[in-house]
BADOVEX-586075 format. One record per residue (C-alpha): residue number from 1; x, y, z. Coordinates in Angstrom, 1 decimal. Each point is the difference from the previous one (the first is absolute). Layout:
(NUM, (X, Y, Z))
...
//
This chain:
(1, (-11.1, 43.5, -100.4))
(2, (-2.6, -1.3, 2.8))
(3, (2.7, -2.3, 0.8))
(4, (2.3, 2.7, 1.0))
(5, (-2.4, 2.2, 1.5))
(6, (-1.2, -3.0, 2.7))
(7, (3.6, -0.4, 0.5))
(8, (0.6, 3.7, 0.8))
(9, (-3.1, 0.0, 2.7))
(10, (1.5, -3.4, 1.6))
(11, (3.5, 1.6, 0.3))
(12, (-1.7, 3.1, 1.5))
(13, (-2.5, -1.8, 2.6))
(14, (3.1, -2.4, 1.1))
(15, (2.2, 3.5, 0.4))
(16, (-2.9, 1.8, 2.1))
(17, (-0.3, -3.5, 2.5))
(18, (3.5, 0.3, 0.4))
(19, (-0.6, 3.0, 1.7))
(20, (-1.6, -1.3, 3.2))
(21, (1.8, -1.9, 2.6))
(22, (-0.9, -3.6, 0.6))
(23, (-1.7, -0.6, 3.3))
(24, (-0.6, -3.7, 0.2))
(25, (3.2, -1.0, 1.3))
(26, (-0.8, 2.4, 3.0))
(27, (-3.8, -1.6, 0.6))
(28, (1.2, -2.5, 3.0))
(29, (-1.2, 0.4, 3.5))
(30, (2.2, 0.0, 3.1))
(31, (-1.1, -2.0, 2.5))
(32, (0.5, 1.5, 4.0))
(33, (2.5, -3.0, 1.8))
(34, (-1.7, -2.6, 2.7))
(35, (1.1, 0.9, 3.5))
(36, (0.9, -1.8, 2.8))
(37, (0.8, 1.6, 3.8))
(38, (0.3, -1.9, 3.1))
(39, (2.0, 1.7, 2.2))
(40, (1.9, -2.8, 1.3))
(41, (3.7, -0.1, 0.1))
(42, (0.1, -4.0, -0.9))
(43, (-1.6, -2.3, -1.9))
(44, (0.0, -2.4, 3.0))
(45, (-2.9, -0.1, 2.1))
(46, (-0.5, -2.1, 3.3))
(47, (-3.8, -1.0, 1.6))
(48, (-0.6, -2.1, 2.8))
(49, (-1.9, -3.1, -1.3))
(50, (-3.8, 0.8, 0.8))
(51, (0.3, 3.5, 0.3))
(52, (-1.1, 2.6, -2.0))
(53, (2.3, 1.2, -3.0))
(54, (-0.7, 4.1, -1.1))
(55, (2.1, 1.4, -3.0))
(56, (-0.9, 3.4, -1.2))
(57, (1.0, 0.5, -3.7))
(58, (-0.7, 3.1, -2.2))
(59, (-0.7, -1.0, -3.2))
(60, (-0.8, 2.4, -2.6))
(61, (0.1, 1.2, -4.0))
(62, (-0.2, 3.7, -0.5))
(63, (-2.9, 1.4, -1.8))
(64, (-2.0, -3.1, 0.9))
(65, (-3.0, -0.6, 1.8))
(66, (0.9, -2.4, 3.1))
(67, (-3.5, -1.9, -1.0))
(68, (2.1, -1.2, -3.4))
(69, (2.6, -1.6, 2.1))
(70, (0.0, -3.6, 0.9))
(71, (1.8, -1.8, 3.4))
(72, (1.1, -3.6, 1.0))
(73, (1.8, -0.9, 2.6))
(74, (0.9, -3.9, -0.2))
(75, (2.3, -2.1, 2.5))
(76, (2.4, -2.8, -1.5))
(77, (2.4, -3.0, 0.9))
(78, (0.5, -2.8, 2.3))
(79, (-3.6, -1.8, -1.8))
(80, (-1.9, 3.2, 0.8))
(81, (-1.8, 1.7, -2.7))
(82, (-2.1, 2.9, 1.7))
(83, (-2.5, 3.1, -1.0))
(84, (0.6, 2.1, 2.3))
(85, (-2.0, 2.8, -1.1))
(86, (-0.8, 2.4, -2.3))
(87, (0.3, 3.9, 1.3))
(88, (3.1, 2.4, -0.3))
(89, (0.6, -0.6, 3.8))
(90, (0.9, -3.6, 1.3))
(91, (-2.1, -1.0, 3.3))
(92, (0.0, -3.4, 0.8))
(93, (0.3, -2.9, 2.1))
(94, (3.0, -2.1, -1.0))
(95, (-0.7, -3.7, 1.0))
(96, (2.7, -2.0, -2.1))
(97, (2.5, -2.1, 1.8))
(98, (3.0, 1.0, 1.4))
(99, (3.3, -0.4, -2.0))
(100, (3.3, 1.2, 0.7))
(101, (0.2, 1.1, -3.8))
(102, (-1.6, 2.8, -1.8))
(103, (-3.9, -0.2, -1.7))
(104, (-0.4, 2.3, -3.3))
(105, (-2.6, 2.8, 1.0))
(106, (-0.6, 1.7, -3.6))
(107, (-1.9, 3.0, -0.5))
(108, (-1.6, 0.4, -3.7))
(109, (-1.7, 3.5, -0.9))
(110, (-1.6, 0.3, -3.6))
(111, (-1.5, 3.0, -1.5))
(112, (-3.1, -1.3, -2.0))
(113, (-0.2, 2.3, -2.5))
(114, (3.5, -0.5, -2.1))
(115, (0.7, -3.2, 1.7))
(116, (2.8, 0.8, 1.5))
(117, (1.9, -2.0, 3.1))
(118, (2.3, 0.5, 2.7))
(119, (1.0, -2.2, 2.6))
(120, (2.7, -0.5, 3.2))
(121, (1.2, -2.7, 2.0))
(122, (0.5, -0.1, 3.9))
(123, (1.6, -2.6, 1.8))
(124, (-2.8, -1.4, 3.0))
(125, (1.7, -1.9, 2.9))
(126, (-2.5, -1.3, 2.0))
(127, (1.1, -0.5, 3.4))
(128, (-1.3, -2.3, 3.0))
(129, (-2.6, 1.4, 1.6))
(130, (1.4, -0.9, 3.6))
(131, (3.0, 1.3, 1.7))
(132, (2.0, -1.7, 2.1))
(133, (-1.2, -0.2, 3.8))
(134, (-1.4, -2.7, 2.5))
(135, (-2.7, -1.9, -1.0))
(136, (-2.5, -0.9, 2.6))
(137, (-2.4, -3.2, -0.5))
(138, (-3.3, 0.2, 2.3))
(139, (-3.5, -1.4, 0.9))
(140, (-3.1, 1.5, 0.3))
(141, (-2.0, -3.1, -0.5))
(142, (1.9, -2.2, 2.2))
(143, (-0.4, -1.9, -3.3))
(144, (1.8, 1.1, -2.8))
(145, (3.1, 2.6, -0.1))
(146, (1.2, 2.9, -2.2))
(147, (3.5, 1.9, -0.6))
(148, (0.9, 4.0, 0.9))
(149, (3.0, 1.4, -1.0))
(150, (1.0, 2.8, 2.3))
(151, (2.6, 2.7, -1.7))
(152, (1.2, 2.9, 2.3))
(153, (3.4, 0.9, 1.6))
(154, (0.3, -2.9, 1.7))
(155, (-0.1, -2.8, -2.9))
(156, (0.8, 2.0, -2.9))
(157, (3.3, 1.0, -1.5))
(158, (-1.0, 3.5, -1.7))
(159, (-2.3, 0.9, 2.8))
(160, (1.1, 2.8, 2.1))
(161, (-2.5, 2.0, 1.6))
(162, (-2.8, -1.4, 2.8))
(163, (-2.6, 1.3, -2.7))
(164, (0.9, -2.4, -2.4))
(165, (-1.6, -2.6, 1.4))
(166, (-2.5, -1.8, -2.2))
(167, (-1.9, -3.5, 0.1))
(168, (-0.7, -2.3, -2.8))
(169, (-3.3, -1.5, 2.0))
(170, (-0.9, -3.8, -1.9))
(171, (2.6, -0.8, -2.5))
(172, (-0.8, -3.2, 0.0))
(173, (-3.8, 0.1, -0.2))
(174, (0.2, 3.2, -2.5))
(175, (1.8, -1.8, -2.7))
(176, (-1.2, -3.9, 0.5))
(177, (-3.6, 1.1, 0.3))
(178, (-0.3, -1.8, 3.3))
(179, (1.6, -0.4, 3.6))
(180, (2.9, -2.8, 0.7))
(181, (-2.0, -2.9, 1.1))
(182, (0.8, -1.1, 3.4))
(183, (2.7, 2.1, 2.2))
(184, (3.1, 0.9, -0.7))
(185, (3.1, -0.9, 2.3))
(186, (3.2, 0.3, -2.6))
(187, (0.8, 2.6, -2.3))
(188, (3.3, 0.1, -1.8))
(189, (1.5, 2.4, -2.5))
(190, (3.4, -0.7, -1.5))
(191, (2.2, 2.3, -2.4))
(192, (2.9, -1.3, -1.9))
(193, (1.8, -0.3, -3.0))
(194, (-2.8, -0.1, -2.5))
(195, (-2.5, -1.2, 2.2))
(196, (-2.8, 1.6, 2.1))
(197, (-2.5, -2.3, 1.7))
(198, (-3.0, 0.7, 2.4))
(199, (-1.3, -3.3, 1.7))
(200, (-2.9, -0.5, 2.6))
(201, (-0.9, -2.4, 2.0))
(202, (-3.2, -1.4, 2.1))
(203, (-0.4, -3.4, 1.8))
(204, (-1.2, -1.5, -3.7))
(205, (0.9, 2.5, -2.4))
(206, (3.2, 1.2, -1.2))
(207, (0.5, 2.4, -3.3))
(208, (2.2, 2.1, -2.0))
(209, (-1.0, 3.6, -0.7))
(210, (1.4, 2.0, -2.7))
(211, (2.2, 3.5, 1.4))
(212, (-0.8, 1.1, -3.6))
(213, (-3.6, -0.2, -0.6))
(214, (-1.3, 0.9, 3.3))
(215, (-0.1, -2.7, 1.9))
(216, (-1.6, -2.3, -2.2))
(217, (-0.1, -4.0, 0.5))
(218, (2.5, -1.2, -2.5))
(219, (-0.4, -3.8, 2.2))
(220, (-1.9, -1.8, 2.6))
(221, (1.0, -3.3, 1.7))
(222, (0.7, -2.8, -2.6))
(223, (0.7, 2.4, -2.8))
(224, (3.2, 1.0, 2.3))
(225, (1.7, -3.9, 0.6))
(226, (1.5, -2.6, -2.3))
(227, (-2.6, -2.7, 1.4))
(228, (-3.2, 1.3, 1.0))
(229, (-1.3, -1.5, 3.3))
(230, (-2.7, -1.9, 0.8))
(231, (-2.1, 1.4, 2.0))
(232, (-0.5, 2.8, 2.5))
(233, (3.4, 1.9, 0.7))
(234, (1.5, 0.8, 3.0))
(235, (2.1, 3.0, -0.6))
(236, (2.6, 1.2, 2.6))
(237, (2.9, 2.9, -0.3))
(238, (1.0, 1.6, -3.0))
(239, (3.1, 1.0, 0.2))
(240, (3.8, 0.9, -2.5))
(241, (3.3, 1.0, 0.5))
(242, (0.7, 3.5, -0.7))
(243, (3.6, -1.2, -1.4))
(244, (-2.0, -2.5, -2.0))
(245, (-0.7, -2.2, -1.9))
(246, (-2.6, -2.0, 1.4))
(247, (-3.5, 1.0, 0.6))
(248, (-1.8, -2.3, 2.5))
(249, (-3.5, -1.5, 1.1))
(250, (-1.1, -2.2, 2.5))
(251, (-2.7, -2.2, -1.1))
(252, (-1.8, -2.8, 2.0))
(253, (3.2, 0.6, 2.8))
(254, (2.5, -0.5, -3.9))
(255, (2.1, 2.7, -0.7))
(256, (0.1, 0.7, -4.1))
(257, (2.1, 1.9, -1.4))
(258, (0.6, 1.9, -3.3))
(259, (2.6, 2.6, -1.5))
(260, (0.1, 3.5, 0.1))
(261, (2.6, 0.5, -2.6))
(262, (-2.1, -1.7, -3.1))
(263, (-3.1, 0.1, -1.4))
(264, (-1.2, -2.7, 2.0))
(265, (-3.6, 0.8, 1.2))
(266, (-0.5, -4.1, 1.2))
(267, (1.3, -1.3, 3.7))
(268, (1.2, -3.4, -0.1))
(269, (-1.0, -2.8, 2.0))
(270, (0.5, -0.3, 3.7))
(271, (3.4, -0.1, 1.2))
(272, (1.8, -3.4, 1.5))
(273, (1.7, 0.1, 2.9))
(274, (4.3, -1.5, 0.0))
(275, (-0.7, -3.3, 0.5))
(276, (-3.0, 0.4, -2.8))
(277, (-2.9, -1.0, 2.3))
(278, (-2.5, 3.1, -0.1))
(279, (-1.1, -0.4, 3.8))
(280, (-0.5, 3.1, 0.9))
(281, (-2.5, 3.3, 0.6))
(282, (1.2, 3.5, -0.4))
(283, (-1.5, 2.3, 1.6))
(284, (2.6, 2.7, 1.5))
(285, (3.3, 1.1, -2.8))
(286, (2.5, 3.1, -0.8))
(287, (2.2, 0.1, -3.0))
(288, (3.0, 1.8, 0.7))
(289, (1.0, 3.2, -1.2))
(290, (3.2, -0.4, -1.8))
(291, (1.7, -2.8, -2.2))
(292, (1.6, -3.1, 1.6))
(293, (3.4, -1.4, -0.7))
(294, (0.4, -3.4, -0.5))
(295, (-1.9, -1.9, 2.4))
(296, (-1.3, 3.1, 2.3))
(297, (-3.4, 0.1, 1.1))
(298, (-3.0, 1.4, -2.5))
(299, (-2.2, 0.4, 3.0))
(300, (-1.9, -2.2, 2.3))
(301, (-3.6, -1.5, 0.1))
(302, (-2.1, -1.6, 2.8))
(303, (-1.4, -3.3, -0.5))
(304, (-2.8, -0.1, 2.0))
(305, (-0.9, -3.8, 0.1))
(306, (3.2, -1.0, 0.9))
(307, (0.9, 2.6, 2.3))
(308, (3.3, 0.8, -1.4))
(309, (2.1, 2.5, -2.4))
(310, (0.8, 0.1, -3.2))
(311, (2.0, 1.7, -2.4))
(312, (-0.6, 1.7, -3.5))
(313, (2.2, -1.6, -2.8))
(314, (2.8, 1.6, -1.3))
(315, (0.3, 1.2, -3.3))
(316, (3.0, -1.9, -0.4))
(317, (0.8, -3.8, 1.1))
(318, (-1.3, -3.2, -0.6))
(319, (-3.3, 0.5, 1.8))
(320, (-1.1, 3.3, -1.2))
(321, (-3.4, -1.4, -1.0))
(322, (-0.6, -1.2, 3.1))
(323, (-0.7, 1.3, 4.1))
(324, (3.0, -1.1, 1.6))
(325, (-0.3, -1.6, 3.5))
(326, (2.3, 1.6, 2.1))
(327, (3.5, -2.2, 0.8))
(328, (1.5, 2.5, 2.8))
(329, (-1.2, 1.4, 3.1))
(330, (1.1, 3.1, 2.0))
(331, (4.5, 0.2, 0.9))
(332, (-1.0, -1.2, 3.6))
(333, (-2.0, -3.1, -1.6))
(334, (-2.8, 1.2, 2.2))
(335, (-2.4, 1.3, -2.7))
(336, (-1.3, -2.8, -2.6))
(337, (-2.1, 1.4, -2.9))
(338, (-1.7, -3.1, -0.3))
(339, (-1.1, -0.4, 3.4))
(340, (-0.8, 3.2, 2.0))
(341, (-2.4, -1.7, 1.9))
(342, (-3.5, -0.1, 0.3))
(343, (-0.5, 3.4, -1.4))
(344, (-2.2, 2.2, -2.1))
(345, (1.4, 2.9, -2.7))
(346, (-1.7, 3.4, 0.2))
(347, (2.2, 1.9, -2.0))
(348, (3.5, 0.1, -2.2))
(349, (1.4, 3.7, -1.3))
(350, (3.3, 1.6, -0.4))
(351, (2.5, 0.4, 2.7))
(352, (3.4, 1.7, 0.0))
(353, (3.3, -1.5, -1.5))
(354, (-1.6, -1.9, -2.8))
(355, (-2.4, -1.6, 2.8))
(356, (-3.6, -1.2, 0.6))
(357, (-1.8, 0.3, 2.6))
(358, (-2.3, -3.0, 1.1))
(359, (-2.6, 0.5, 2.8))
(360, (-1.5, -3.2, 1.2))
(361, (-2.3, -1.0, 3.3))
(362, (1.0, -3.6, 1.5))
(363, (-3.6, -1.0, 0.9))
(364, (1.1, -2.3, 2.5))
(365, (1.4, 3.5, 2.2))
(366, (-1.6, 2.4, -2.2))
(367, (3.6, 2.0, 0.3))
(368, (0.2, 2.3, -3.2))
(369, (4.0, 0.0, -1.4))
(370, (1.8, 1.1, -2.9))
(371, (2.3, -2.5, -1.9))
(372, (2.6, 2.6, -2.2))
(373, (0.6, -2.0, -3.4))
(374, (3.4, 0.5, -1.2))
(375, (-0.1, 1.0, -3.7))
(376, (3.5, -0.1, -0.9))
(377, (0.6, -3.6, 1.6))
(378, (1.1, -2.8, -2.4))
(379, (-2.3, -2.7, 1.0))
(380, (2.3, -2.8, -1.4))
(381, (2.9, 0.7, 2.2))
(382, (0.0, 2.5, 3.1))
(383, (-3.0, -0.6, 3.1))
(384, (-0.9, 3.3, -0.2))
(385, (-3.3, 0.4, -1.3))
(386, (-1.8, 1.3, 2.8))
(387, (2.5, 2.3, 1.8))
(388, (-2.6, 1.1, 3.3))
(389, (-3.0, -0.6, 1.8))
(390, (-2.0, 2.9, 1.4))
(391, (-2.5, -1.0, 3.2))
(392, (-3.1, 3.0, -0.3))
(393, (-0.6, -0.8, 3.5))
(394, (0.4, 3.9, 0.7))
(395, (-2.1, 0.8, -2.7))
(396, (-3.6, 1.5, 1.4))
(397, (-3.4, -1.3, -1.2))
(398, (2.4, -2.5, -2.7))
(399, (-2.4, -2.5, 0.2))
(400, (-2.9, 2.4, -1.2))
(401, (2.2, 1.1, -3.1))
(402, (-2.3, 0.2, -3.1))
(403, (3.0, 1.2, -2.2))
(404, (3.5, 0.3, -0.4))
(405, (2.3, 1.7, -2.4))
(406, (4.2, 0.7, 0.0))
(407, (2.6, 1.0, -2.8))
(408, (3.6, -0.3, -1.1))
(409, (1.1, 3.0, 1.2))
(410, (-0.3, -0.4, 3.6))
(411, (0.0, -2.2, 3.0))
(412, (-3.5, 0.8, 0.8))
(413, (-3.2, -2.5, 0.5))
(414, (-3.1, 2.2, -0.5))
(415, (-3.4, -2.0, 1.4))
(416, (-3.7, 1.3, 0.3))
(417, (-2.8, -0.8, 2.2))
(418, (-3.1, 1.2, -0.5))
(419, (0.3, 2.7, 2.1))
(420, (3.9, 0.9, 0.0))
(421, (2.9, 0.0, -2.2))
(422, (2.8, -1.4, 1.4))
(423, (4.3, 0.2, -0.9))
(424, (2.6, -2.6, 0.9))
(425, (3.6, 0.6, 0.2))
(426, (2.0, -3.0, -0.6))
(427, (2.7, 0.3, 1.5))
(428, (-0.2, -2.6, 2.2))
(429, (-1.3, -3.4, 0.9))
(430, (-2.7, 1.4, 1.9))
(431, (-1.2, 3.4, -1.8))
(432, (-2.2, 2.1, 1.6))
(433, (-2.9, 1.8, -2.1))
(434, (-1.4, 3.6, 0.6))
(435, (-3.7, 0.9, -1.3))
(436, (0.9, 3.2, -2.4))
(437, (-3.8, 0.4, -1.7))
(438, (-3.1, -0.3, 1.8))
(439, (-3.4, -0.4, -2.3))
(440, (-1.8, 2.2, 2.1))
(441, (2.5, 3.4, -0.1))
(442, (-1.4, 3.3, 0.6))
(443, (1.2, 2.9, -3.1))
(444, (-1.3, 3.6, 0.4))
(445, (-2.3, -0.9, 3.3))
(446, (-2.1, -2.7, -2.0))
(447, (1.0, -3.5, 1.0))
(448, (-0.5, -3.2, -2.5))
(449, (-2.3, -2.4, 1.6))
(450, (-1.8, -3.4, -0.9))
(451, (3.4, -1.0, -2.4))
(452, (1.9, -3.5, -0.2))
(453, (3.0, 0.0, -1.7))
(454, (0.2, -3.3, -2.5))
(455, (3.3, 0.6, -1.7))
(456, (3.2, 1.9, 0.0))
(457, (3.0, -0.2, -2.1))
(458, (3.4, 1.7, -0.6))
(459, (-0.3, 1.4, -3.5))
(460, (3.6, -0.4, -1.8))
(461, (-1.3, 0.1, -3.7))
(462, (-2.4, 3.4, -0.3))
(463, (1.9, 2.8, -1.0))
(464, (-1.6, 2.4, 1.8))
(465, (0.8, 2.5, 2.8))
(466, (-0.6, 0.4, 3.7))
(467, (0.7, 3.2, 2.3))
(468, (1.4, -0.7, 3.6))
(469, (0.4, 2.7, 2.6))
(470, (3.7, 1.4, -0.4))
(471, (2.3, 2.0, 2.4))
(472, (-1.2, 3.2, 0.9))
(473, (-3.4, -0.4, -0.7))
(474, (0.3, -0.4, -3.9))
(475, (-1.3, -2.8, -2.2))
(476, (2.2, -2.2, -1.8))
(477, (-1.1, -2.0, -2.8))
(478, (1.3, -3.7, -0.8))
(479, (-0.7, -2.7, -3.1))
(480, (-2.9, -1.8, 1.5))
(481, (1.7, -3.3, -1.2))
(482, (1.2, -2.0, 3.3))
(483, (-0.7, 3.1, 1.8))
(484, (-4.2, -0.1, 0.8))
(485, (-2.0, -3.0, 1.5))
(486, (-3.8, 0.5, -1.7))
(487, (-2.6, -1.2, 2.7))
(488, (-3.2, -1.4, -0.9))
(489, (-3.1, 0.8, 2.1))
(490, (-3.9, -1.8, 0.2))
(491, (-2.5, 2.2, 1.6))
(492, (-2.8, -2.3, 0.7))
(493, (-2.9, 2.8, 0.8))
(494, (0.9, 1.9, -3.2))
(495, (1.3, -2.8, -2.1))
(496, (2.7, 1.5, -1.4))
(497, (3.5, -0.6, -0.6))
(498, (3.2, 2.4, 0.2))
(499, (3.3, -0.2, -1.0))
(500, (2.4, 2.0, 2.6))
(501, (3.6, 0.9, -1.1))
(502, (2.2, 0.3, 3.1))
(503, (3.5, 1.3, -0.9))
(504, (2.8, -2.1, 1.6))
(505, (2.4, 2.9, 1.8))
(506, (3.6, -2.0, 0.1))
(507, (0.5, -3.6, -1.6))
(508, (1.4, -2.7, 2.2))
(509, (-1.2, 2.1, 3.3))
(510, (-3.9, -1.1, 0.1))
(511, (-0.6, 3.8, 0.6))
(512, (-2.8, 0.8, -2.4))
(513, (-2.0, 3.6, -0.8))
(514, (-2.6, 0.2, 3.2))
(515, (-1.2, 3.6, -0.4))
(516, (-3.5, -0.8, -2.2))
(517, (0.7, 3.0, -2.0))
(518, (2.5, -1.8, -2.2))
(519, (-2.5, -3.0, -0.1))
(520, (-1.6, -0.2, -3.7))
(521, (-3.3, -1.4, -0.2))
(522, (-1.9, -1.5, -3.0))
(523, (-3.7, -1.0, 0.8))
(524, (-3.3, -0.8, -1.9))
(525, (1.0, -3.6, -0.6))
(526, (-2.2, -3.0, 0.7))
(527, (1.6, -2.7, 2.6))
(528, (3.6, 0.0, -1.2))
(529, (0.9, -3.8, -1.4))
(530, (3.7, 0.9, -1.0))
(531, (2.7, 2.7, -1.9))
(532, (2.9, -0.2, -1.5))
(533, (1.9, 2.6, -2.2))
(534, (-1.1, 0.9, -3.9))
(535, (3.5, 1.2, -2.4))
(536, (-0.4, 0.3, -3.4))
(537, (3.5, 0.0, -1.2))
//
């Protein structure tokens, strides 16, 4: 009987649970999502190497107090492993290499309470922090030298207004942690197939500078040649083909030379001449501009000790390790390369026609004149390697030329004292040469006083722009390549330099821009050792 009756109660107690719903199924808490807002369009983001990087992110969980929440923003790739901070907003300094291939820049946000994470990836391409432009190597010291790299209208691609004009002032000093020692006189930058090279040069120094970190030393002197020398060097010209594929250095009056198209970062040891005997002393050259066929002329050099010419090996031939000594003379056999007389080089550059125009002095006369090397001549076969000779008898204040400077697109000899700037048209045996830039011009009714001009040269490889008065009044705007001559200027009582830009108005005329208003002037500069043009691609 109690047996049924504790069965009855059980039935009736499981009967009356079954009447209320089970709630444990239901007792879970929903959790409010991690968000993430950046208002960008990509995940690809671009920074200047050394500038400052600022991301603005919005990141959030409803219903939770921001103080819970927990950021990291963390830079990876290419060996870098960075903290980069540790606020919802991204404000920092990015000072990794350069590299042509994307960094990881991950965000992390984590709410502390539940644990929970969220995190994105951007793509970070940091870029050079120098454009392309004209680099500018100085004294202040009279001791030591450093580089600026000038970017405006005039040098620089992308640049289009006269605003844009901006100066990089001590590459060099900024990123070495000291000045060049000694003073500059080479600079060369070369662009190719896979290769980008920036080289400097003093009378005992030579080194290669990296384009992709900033101008930092990558080599000095030794580290740069197969043999080291023993020994104080004597460097000379640096110099390359722009159709490749040598790179070259004089050395102790040597020329070495290395390829472009490689990884080769070593120059070999001095060239031999033909005959194999290495008597000779560099110190005037010019590669030319395009390939040679078959036996054609690379370009010519001056060997100084011997007073004669030489000629840049071929690529192709038996001899194309070695200076070749020249075996023909000009089509009226009047001309010998190898003996011009007793005569001194000042200068070799482009001419017309696949050309080169060498000025010497006889210092017997002192008579300046212009031998025109024929490029496209086969040396082995035809007496036609020098095709003229120019006398610069009609050429005022020649004798007092500090500079000269010509290019391939025009029959013009451009020569600087320190007061003028002087054009040749050659034309014919005797040219005659009109001053067309005077140091001492007047612009707006002030007039530039106490300024010697120490170099000019045709600029063929910026890819900039110039204006020139057109017809009717209006301004015209040209590439600046092979169409600008950039003059550089010493004030003495100040002690500054200048670079001027003086538009050429019409190639093969001599007529350049003479109205001062289309003159472009870049100043604050110390006393102006050398420039040259700065690409990056």
């Amino acid at each position: 009987m109690k047996f049924k009756i504790f069965l009855g109660v059980f039935l009736l107690g499981l009967f009356a649970s079954s009447c209320f719903e089970d709630e444990s199924a239901k007792d879970v808490t929903l959790f409010n999502p991690l968000m993430i807002n950046d208002f960008l369009s990509s995940t690809e983001i671009y920074v200047t190497q050394g500038d400052r990087l600022k991301v603005k992110v919005l990141a959030y969980k409803e219903g939770t107090d921001d103080a819970k929440l927990e950021y990291e923003w963390r830079l990876e790739g290419h060996g870098q492993h960075l903290d980069l901070g540790h606020s919802m907003i991204l404000d920092t300094v990015i000072n990794v290499p350069m590299n042509r291939d994307a960094y990881s820049l991950l965000f992390k946000v984590t709410d502390t309470e539940y644990g929970l994470t969220l995190s994105k990836k951007y793509n970070l391409y940091v870029t050079g922090q120098y454009v392309a432009g004209l680099l500018v190597a100085d004294t202040k010291d009279g001791m030591t030298s450093d580089i600026h790299l000038v970017s405006s209208k005039n040098f620089t691609q992308d640049y289009n207004r006269e605003e844009d004009k901006h100066v990089f002032w001590n590459v060099y000093s900024v990123n070495n942690g000291q000045n060049v020692n000694g003073l500059i006189q080479d600079m060369k930058n070369v662009v190719g197939r896979g290769f980008l090279e920036l080289s400097i040069a003093t009378d005992h120094l030579i080194e290669d500078l990296d384009p992709l970190d900033n101008f930092t030393v990558m080599r000095r002197n030794n580290d740069m040649f197969i043999k080291p020398f023993e020994g104080e060097m004597n460097v000379g010209k640096l110099g390359t083909s722009s159709s490749g594929p040598y790179d070259i250095a004089v050395v102790n009056g040597f020329l070495h030379k290395r390829t472009q198209y490689e990884e080769v970062i070593t120059y070999g040891v001095g060239l031999v001449l033909s005959d194999l005997s290495d008597d000779y002393y560099i110190t005037e050259y010019k590669y030319r501009s395009t390939r040679p066929r078959g036996y054609e002329i690379y370009g010519v050099a001056f060997d100084k000790k011997n007073q004669r010419f030489l000629a840049f090996p071929s690529i192709y031939g038996a001899d194309k390790n070695n200076l070749r000594i020249f075996k023909r003379k000009s089509a009226d056999g009047k001309l010998d390369p190898n003996k011009p007389g007793n005569v001194d080089c000042k200068y070799i550059g482009y001419g017309p026609n696949n050309t080169l125009y060498a000025v010497i002095q006889n210092l017997d006369s002192k008579v300046y004149e212009v031998w025109e090397f024929n490029l496209d001549s086969d040396d082995e076969s035809a007496d036609n390697v020098v095709n003229r000779r120019y006398i610069l008898d009609q050429c005022p204040d020649i004798d007092k030329a500090i500079s000269f400077s010509s290019q391939a697109m025009e029959s013009i000899l451009y020569y600087a004292t320190e007061d003028n700037v002087y054009t040749a048209l050659m034309t014919s045996e005797h040219p005659k040469a009109y001053p067309k830039f005077s140091a001492s011009y007047t612009h707006d009714g002030i007039t530039v006083s106490n300024e010697k001009i120490t170099e000019i040269r045709v600029v063929d490889e910026c890819p900039g722009k110039v204006e020139i008065p057109g017809e009717g009044g209006e301004t015209e705007t040209l590439a600046s390549g092979r169409n600008m001559i950039t003059v550089v200027t010493y004030n003495d009582v100040t002690k500054e330099g200048k670079v001027t830009v003086v538009p050429i108005r019409s190639l093969s005329t001599g007529e350049v821009v003479e109205d001062p208003k289309f003159y472009r002037v870049y100043d604050g500069f110390g006393r102006i050792l050398k420039t040259t043009c700065f690409h990056t691609r």
